[in-house]
TORMIVEX-483504 format. One record per atom (N, C-alpha, C): residue number from 1; residue in one letter; chain; atom name; y, x, z. Coordinates in steps of 0.001 Angstrom, whole numbers. Example, Ala and Ser with C-alpha at 12.3 -4.5 7.8 and 13.67 -1.06 7.14 Angstrom:
- 1	a	A	N	-5690	13190	7800 $
- 1	a	A	CA	-4500	12300	7800 $
- 1	a	A	C	-3300	13200	7800 $
- 2	s	A	N	-2250	12850	7080 $
- 2	s	A	CA	-1060	13670	7140 $
- 2	s	A	C	30	12900	7870 $
This chain:
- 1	x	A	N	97039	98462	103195 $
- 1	x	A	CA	98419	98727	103519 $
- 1	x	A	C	99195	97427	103448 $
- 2	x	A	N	100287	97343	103762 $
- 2	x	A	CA	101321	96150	104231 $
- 2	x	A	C	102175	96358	102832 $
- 3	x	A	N	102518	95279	101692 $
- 3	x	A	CA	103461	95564	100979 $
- 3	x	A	C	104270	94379	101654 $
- 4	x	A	N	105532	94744	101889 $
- 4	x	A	CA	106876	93673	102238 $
- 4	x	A	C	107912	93420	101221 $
- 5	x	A	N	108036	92482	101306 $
- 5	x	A	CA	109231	92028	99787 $
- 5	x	A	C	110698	91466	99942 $
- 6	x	A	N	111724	91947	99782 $
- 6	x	A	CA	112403	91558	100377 $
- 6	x	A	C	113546	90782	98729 $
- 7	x	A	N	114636	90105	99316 $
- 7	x	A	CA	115271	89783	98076 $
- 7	x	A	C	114489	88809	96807 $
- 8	x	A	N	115386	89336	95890 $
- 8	x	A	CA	114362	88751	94419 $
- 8	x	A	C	112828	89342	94307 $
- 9	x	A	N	112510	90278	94922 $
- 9	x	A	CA	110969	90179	95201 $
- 9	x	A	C	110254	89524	95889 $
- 10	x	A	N	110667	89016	97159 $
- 10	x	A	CA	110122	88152	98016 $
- 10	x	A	C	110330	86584	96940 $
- 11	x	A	N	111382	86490	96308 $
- 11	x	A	CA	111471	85137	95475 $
- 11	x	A	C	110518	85331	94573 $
- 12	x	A	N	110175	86563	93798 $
- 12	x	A	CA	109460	86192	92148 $
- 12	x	A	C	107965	86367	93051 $
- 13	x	A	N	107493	86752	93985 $
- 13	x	A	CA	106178	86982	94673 $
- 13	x	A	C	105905	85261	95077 $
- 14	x	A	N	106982	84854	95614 $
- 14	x	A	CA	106815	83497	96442 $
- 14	x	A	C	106421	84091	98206 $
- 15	x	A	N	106048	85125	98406 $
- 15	x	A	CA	105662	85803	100011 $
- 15	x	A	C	105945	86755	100573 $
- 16	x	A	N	106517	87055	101782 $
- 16	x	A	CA	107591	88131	102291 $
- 16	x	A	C	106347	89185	102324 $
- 17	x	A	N	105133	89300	102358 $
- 17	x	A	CA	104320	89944	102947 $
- 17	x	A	C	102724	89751	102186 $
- 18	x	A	N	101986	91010	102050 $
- 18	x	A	CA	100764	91101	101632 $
- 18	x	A	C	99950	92028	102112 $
- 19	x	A	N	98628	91860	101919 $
- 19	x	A	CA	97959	93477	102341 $
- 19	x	A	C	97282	93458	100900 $
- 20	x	A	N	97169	95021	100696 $
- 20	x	A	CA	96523	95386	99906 $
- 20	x	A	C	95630	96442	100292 $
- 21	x	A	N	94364	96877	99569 $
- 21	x	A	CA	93511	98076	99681 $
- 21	x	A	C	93398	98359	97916 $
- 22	x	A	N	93880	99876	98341 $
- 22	x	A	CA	93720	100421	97236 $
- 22	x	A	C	93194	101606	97473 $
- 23	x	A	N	92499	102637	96352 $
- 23	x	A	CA	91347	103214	96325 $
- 23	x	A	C	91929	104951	97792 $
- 24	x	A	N	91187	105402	98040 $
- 24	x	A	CA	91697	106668	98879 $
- 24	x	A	C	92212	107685	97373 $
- 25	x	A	N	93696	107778	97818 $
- 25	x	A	CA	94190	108689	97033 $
- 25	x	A	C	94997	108724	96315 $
- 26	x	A	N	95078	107135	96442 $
- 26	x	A	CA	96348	105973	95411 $
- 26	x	A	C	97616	107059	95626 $
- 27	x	A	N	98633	106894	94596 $
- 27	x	A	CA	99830	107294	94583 $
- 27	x	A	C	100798	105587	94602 $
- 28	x	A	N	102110	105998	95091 $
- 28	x	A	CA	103145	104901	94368 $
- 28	x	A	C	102815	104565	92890 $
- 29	x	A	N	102521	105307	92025 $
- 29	x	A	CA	102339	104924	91052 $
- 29	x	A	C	101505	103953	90712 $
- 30	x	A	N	100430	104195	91560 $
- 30	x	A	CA	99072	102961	91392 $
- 30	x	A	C	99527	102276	91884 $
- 31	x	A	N	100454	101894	93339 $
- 31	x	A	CA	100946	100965	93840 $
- 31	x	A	C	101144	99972	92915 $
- 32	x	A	N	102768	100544	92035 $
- 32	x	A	CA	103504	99806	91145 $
- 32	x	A	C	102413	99245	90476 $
- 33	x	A	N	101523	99865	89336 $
- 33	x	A	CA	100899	99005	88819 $
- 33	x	A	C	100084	97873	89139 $
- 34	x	A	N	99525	98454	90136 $
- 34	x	A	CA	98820	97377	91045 $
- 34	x	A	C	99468	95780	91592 $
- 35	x	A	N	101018	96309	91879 $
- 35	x	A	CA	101883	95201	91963 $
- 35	x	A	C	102300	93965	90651 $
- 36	x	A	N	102337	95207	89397 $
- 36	x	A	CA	102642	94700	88432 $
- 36	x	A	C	101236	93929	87730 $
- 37	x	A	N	100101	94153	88220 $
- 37	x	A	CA	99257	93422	87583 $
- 37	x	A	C	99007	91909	88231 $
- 38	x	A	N	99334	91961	89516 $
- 38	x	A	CA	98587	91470	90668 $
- 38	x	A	C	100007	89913	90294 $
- 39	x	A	N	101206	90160	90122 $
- 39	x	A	CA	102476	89427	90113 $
- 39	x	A	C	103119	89609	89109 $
- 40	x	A	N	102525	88842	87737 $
- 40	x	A	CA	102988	88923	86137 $
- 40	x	A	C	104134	87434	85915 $
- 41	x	A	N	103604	86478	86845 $
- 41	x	A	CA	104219	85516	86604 $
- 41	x	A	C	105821	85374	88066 $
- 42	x	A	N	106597	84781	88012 $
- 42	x	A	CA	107610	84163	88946 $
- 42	x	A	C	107200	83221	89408 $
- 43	x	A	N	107401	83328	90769 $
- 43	x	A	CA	106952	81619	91612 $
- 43	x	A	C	108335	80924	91722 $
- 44	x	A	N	110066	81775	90849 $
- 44	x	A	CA	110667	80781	90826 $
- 44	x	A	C	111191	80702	89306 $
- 45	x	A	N	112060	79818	89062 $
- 45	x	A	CA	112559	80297	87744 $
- 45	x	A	C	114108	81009	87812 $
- 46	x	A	N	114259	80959	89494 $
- 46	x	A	CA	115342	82097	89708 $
- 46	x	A	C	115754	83325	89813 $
- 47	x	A	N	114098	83977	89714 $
- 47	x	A	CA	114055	85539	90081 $
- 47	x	A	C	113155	86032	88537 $
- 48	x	A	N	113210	87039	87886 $
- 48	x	A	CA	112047	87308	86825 $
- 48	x	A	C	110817	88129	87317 $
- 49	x	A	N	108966	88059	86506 $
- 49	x	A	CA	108276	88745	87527 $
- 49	x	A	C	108615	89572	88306 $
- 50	x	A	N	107665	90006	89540 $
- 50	x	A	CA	108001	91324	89813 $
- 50	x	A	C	107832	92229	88751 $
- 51	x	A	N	106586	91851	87899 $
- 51	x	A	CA	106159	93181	87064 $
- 51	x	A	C	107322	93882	86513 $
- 52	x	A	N	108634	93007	86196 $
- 52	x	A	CA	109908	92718	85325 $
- 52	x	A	C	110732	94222	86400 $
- 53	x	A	N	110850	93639	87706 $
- 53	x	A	CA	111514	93205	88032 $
- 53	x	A	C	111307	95360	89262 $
- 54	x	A	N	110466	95593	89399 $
- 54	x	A	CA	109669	96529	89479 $
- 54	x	A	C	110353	97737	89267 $
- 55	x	A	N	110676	98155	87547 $
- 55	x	A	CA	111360	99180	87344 $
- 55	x	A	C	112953	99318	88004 $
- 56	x	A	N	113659	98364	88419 $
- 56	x	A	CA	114703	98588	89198 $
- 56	x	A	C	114622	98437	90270 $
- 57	x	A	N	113703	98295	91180 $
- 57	x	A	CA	113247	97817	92368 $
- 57	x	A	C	113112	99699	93233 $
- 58	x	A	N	113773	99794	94354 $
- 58	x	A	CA	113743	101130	95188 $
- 58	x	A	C	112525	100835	96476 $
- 59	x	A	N	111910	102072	96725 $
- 59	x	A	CA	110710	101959	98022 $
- 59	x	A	C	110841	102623	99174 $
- 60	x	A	N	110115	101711	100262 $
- 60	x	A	CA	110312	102635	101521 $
- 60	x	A	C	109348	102869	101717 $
- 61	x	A	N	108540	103487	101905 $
- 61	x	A	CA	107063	104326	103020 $
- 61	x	A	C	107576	104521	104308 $
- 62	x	A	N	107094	103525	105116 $
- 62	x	A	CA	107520	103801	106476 $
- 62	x	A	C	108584	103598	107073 $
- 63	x	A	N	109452	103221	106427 $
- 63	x	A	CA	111465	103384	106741 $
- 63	x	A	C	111611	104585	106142 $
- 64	x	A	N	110995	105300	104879 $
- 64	x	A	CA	111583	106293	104283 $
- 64	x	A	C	111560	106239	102621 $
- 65	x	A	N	113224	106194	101991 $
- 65	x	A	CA	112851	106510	101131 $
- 65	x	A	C	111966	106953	100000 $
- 66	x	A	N	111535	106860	98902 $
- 66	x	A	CA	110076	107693	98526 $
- 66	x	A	C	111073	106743	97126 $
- 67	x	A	N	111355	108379	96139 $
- 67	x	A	CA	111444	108869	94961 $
- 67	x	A	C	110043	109334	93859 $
- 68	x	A	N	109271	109876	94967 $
- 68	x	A	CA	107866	110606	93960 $
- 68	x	A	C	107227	109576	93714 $
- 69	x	A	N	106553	109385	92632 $
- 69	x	A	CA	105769	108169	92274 $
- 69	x	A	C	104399	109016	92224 $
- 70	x	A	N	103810	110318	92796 $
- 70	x	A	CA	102890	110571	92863 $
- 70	x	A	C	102197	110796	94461 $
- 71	x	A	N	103248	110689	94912 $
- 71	x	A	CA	103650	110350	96377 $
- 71	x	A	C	101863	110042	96819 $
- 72	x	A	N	101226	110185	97948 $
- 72	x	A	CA	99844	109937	98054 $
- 72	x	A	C	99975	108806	98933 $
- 73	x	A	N	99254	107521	99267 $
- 73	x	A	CA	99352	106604	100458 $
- 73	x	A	C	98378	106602	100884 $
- 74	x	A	N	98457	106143	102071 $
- 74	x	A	CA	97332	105833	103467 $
- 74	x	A	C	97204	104226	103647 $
- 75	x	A	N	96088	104127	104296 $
- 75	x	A	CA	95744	102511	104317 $
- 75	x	A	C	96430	102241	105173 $
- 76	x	A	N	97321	102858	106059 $
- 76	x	A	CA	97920	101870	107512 $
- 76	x	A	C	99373	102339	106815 $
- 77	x	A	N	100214	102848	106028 $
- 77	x	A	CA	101601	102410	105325 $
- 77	x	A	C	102068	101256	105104 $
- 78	x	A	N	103436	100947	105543 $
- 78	x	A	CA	104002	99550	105263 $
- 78	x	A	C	105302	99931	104178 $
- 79	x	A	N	104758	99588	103169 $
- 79	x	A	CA	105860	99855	101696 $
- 79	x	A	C	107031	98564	101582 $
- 80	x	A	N	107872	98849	101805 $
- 80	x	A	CA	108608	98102	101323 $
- 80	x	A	C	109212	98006	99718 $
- 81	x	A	N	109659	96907	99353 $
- 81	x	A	CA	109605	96463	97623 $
- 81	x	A	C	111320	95890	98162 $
- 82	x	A	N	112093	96828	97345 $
- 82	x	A	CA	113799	96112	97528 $
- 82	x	A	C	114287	96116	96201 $
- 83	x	A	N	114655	95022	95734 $
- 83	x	A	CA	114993	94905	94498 $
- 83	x	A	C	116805	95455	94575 $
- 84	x	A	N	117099	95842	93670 $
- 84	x	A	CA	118780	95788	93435 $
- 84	x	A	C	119649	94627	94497 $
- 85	x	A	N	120526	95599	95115 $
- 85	x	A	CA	121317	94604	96139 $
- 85	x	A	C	122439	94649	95744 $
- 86	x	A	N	123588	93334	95087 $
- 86	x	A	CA	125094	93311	95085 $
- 86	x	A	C	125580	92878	96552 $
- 87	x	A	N	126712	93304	96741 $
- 87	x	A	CA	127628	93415	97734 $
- 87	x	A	C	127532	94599	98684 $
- 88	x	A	N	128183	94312	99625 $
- 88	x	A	CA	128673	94932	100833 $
- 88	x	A	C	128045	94453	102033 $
């Protein structure tokens, strides 16, 4: 699957974009962890890990929202990773 990073995730990752394979059956939940294991450190000292950075961070599946963290994924999903946005 396609994870995309946008914001202070694309900063603490250092890359707008990744693929991952994860097992048939994965939930968001494995996602997250998977993210959080994979990106413990910041590639700046302006953003904190993702692992950090994760629990306030909202997801898209597809251009859709996704609240369930048991949520099931498919290998051809493009997840987006949006950290907290200030402004307008």
């Amino acid at each position: 699957m396609l994870i995309r990073y946008f914001a202070a995730a694309a900063a603490s990752t250092g890359i707008e974009a990744e693929h991952l394979q994860l097992p048939n059956g994965a939930t968001m939940a494995d996602l997250r962890t998977e993210l959080a294991r994979l990106h413990t450190v910041s590639s700046t000292d302006h953003a904190p890990a993702l692992a950090q950075l994760l629990e306030r961070c909202s997801f898209l599946r597809n251009g859709i929202a996704v609240k369930d963290t048991q949520l099931a994924l498919d290998t051809d999903d493009v997840v987006d990773v949006l950290p907290p946005f200030a402004g307008g």
